[in-house]
C-alpha positions, 0 to 999 in steps of 0.5 A: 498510512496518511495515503490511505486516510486521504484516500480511504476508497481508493486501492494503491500498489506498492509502486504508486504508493511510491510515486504518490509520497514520492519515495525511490521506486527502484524493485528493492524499496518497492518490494520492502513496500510490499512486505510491509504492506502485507503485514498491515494486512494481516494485523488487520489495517488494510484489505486486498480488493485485487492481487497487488492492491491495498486498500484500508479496511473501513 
């Protein structure tokens, strides 16, 4: 979540949230992103502005 409070307008993929905190991004821990990003988008934390991309709600 401290990616998306610096950059509240700007929409992250999975893979570049990894790059960004510098976190392994091989496809299981990407994909594990994923998963968990989704669940933050259904409690309500984050939007999905495009296929893929997570944004937080404002």
């Amino acid at each position: 979540m401290n990616a998306f409070n610096q950059h509240p307008d700007q929409a992250f993929r999975a893979h570049d949230l990894h790059e960004l905190l510098e976190m392994p991004t091989d496809e299981a821990s990407v994909n594990i992103t994923r998963s968990r990003l989704g669940r933050l988008t259904r409690q309500g934390f984050l939007t999905q502005p495009g296929r893929g991309r997570y944004q937080k709600r404002t």
